[in-house]
C-alpha positions as CSV (number, residue, x, y, z in Angstrom):
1,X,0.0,0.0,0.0
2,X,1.8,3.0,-0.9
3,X,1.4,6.4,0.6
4,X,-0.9,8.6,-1.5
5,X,1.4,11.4,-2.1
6,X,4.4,8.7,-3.4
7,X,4.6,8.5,-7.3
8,X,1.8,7.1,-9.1
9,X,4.1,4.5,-10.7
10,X,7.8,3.5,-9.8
11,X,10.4,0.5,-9.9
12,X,12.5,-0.2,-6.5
13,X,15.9,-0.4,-7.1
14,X,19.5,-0.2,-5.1
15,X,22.7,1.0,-5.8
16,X,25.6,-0.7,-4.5
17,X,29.7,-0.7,-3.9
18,X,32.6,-2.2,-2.1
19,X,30.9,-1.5,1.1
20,X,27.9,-3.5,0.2
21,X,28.6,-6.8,1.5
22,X,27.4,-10.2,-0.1
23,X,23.7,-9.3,-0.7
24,X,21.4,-12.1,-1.2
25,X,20.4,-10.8,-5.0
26,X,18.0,-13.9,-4.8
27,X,16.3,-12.6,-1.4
28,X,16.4,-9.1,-2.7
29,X,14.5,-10.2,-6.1
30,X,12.4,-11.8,-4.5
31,X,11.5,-8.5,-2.0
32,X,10.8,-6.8,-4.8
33,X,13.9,-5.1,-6.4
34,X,14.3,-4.7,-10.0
35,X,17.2,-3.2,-10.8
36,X,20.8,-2.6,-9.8
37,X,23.3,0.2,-9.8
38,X,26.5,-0.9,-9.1
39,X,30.0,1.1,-8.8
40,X,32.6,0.2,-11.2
41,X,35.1,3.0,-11.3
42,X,36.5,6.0,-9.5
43,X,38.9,8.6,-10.8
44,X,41.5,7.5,-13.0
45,X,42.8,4.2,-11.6
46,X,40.6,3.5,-8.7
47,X,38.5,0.0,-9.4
48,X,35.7,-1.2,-7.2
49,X,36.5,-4.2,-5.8
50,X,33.0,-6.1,-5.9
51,X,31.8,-4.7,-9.0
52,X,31.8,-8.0,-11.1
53,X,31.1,-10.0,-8.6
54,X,27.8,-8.0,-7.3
55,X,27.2,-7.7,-11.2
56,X,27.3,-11.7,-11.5
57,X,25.2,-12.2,-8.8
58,X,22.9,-9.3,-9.8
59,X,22.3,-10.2,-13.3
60,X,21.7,-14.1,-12.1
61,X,19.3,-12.8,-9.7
62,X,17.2,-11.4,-12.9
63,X,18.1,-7.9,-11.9
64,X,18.2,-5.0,-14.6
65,X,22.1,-3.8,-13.9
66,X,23.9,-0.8,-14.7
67,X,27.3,0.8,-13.5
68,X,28.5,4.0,-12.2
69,X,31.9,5.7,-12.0
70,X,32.5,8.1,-9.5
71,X,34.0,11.5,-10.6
72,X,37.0,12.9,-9.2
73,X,37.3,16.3,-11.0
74,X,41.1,16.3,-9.2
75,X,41.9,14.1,-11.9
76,X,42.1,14.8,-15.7
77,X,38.5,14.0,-17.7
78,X,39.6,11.4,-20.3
79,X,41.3,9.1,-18.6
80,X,38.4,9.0,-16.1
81,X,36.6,7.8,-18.9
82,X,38.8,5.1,-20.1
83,X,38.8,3.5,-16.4
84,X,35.0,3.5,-16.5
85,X,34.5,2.0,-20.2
86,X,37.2,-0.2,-19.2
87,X,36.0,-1.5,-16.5
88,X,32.4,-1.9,-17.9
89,X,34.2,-3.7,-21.2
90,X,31.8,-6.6,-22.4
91,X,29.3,-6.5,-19.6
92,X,25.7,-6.7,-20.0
93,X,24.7,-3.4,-18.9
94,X,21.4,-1.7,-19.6
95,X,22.8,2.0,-18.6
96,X,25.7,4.3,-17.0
97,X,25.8,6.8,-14.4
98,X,28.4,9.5,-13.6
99,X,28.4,10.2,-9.9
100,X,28.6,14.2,-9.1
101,X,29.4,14.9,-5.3
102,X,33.0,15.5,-4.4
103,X,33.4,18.8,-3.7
104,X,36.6,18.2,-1.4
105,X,40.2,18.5,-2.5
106,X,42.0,17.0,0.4
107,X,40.6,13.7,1.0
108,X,41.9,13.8,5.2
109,X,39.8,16.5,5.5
110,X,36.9,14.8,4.4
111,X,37.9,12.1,6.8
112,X,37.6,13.9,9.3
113,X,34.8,16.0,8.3
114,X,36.4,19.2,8.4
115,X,36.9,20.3,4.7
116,X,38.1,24.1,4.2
117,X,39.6,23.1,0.4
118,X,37.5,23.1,-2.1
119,X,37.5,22.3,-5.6
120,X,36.0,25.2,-8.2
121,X,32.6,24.7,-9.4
122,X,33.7,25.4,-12.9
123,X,36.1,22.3,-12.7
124,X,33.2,20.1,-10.8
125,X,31.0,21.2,-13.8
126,X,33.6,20.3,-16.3
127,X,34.4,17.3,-15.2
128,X,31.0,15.4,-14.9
129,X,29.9,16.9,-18.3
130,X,33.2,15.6,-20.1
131,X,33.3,12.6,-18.4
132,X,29.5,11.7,-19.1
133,X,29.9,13.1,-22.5
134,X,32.7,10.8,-23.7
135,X,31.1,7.6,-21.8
136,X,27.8,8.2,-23.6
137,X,28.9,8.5,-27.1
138,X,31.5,5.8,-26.4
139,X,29.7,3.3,-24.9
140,X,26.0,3.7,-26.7
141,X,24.2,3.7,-23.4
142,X,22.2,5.9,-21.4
143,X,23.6,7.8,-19.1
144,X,22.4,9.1,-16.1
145,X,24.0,12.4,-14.0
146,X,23.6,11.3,-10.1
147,X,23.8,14.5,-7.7
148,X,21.5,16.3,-5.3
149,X,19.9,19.8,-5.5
150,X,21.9,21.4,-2.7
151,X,25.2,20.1,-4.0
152,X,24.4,21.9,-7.1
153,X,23.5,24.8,-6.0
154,X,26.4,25.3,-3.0
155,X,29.0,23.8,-4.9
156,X,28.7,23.6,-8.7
157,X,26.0,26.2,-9.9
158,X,28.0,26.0,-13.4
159,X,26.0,22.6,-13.7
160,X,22.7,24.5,-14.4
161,X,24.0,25.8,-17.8
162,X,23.8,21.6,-19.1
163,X,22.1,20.0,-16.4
164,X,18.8,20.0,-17.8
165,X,19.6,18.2,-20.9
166,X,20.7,15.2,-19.0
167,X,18.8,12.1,-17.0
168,X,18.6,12.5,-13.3
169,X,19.1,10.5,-10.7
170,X,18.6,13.0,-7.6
171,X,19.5,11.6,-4.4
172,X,17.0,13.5,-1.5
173,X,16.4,11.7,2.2
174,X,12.9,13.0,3.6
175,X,13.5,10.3,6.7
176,X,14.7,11.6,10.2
177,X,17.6,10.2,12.1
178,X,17.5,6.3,12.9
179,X,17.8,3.2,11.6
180,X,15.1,1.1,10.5
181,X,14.9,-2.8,10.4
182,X,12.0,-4.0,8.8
183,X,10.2,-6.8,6.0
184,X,10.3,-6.0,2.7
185,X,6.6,-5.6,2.3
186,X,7.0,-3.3,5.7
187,X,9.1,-1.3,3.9
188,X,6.1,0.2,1.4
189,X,4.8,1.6,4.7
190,X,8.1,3.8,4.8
191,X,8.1,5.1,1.5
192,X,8.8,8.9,1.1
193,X,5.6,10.7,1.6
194,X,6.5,13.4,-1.0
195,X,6.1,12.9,-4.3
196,X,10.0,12.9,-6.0
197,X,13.3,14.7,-4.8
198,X,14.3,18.4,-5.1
199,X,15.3,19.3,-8.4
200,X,18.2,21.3,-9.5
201,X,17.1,25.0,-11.1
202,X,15.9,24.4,-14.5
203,X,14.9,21.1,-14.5
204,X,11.8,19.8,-15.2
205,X,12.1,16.1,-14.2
206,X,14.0,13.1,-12.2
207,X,14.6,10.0,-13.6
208,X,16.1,7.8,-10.8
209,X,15.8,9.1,-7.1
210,X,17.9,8.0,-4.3
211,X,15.4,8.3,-1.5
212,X,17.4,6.4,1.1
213,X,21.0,5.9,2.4
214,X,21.8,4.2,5.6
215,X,18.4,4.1,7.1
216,X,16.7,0.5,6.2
217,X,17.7,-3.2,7.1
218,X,16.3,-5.5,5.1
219,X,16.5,-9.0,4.7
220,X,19.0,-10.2,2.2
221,X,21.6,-7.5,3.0
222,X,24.4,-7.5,5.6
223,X,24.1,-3.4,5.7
224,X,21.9,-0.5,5.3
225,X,21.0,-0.2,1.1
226,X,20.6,2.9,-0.8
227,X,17.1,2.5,-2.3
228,X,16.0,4.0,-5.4
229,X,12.9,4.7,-7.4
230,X,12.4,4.8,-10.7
231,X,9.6,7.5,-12.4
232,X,7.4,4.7,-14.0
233,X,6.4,1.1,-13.8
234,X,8.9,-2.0,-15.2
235,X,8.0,-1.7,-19.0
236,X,9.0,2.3,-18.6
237,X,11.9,1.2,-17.4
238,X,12.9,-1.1,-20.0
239,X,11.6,1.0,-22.6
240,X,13.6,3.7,-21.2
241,X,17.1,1.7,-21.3
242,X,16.5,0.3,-24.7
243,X,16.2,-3.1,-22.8
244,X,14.9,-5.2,-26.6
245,X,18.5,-3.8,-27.9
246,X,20.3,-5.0,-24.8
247,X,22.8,-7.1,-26.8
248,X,23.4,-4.6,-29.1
249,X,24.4,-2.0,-26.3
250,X,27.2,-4.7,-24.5
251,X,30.5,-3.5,-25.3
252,X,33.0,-4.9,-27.9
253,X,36.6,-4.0,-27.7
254,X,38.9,-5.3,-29.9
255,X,42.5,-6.7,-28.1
256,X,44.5,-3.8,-29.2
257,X,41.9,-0.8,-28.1
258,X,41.9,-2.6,-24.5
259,X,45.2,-2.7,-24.3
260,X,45.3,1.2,-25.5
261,X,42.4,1.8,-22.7
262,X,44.4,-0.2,-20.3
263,X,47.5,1.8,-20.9
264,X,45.6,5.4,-20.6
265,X,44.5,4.1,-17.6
266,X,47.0,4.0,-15.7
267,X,49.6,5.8,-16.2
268,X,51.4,4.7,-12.9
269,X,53.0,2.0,-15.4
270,X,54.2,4.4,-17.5
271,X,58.1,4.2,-17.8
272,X,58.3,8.2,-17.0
273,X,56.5,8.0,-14.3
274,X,59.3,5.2,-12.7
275,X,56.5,2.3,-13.6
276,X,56.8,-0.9,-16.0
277,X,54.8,-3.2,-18.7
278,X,56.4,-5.9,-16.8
């Protein structure tokens, strides 16, 4: 039963990382999730460490998948791309997201949560429309920008000039503090009583909203999940991410433009840079 202000139509969803531990995709299926949004990449180099194997057990499960890369604008644009399409390289994936929140330039400092450096909103900007840019027409999938509202508009207001043009996926939390262990068919009683998430100036509509992080346990996961909507039933949603083209959209890379992708990405190896092919 849902609440009467909650979206007419959605899909429930998750995201999930390297801090996600062994989720029971079966269990999670079965509670009613239909899709997955998994972290593949961050930066340059960085490589989430359960990325295929959540993607294995999420596309057994009957899940719809898809992969993020999280974007470091301390680090240069294309190579950031290469990690990502890289990493995603001849998986079945039925769309991409870039993820827009760092803000931070010294990563101690966000550690311990007292950041005084931080990065330009010009270069924030910059980054995430590069980086999405290249991994759309690249890749031939759809690709969503994740941020919230208030990021945009205390961090990177330079978004707003592109922002609109793009699919959404808005992360907003209307929940108080405390955690929440419940039943999957409990947790319809919790949905959001508003009807979407706060939307960046100038645009119109979300596609994907992150409406919790860190606030429900629920059987099949060993943590807290980020839950997600998305704006329309199942078919929508397949219809939306071109889901009767599916094989069509899974990446083919011949040997020598991995090994080109693999060298742009990391450049650690690189003989001026003291590393080796070796």
């Amino acid at each position: 039963d849902k609440m009467d202000n909650t979206p007419m139509t959605y899909t429930l969803g998750i995201d999930a990382s390297r801090w996600d531990l062994h989720p029971d995709w079966q269990q999670l299926k079965a509670g009613g999730i239909e899709f997955a949004i998994l972290k593949a990449s961050q930066g340059r180099s960085t490589r989430d460490l359960r990325f295929e194997q959540h993607l294995q057990g999420a596309s057994a499960a009957g899940l719809i998948c898809a992969a993020y890369h999280w974007c470091d604008p301390l680090h240069d644009d294309q190579p950031q791309a290469e990690n990502f399409l890289t990493a995603i390289a001849g998986k079945p994936l039925a769309f991409a997201a870039v993820d827009v929140e760092q803000y931070w330039q010294d990563w101690t400092e966000w550690q311990n949560k007292r950041i005084t450096r931080l990065i330009p909103g010009s270069r924030i900007s910059q980054n995430a429309l590069t980086t999405a840019a290249e991994i759309k027409a690249r890749s031939g999938l759809p690709v969503l920008i994740y941020t919230r509202a208030s990021f945009v508009r205390e961090y990177a207001p330079q978004m707003l000039a592109w922002l609109p043009q793009w699919d959404l996926w808005l992360a907003h939390y209307p929940y108080g503090s405390g955690r929440v262990t419940c039943s999957w068919e409990q947790l319809r009683g919790h949905f959001p009583r508003i009807n979407g998430p706060s939307l960046p100036a100038g645009c119109r509509q979300w596609r994907f909203w992150q409406f919790s992080a860190d606030k429900f346990m629920l059987p099949g996961a060993h943590s807290p999940l980020d839950l997600n909507f998305f704006n329309g039933d199942l078919s929508q949603l397949k219809a939306w991410c071109r889901m009767d083209s599916l094989e069509k959209s899974t990446i083919n890379i011949q040997p020598e433009e991995m090994l080109e992708r693999l060298w742009l990405a990391h450049p650690e190896i690189h003989p001026k840079n003291g590393g080796s092919i070796k």
